[in-house]
C-alpha positions as CSV (number, residue, x, y, z in Angstrom):
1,X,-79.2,41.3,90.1
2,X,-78.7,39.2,87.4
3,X,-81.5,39.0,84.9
4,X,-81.9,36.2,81.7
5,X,-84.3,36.8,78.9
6,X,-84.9,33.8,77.6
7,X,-87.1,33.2,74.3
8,X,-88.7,29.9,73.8
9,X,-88.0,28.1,70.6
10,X,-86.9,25.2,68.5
11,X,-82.9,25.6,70.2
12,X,-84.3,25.3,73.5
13,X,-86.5,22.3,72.5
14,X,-83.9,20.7,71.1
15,X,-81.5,21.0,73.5
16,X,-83.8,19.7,76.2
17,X,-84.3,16.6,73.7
18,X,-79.9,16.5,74.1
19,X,-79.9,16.6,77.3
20,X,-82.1,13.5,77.6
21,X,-79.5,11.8,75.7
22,X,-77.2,9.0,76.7
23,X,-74.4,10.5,74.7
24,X,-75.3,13.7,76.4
25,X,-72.3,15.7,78.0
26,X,-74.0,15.6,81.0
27,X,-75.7,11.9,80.9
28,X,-74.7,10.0,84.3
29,X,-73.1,12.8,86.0
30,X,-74.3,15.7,88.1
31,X,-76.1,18.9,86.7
32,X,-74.8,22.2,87.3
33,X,-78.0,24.5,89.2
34,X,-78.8,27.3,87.3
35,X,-77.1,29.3,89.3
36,X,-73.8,27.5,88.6
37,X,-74.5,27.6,85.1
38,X,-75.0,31.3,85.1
39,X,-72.0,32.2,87.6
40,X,-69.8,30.3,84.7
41,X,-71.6,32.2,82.1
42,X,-70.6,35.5,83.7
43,X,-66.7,34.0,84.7
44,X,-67.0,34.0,80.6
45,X,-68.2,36.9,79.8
46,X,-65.7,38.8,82.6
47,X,-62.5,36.7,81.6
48,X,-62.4,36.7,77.5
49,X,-66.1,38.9,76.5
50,X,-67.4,35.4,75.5
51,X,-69.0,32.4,76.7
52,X,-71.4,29.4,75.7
53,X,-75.3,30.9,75.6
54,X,-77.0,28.7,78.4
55,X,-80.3,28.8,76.6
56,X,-79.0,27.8,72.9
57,X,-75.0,27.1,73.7
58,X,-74.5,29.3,70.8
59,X,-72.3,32.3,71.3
60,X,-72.5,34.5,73.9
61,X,-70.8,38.2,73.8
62,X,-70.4,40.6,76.1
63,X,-71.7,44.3,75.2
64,X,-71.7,46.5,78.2
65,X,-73.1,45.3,81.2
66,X,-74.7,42.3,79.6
67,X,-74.4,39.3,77.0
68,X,-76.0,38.9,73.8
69,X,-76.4,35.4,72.5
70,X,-75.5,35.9,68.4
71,X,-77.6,32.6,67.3
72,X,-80.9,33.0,69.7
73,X,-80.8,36.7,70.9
74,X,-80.9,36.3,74.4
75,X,-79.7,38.6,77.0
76,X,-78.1,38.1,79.9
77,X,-77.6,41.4,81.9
């Protein structure tokens, strides 16, 4: 079972603000789900030991069994 801790905070505000964006990435074009997002997260993680947090899109490395987001301290396990 997958599990994500996330902490609410400025990076999470702020990237809800960017994803309301025109010049968002993702402006005009389909969403993943967030189970999309998170099967990419782990296809990361699996591949190199890294991958883009998908609460802050800071960095994401692999220790274990889970990830550990170096700029918010999430975890993904």
């Amino acid at each position: 079972m997958t599990q994500l801790l996330l902490a609410p905070g400025p990076a999470r505000r702020a990237q809800h603000f960017a994803d309301k964006q025109p010049d968002s990435p993702v402006f005009g074009r389909k969403r993943l789900t967030l189970e999309e997002r998170i099967s990419d997260v782990w296809e990361g993680l699996l591949a190199t030991g890294t991958a883009d947090c998908p609460v802050c899109r800071g960095r994401l490395e692999r220790m274990g069994d889970s990830g550990r987001c170096l700029h918010c301290n999430s975890v993904l396990t």
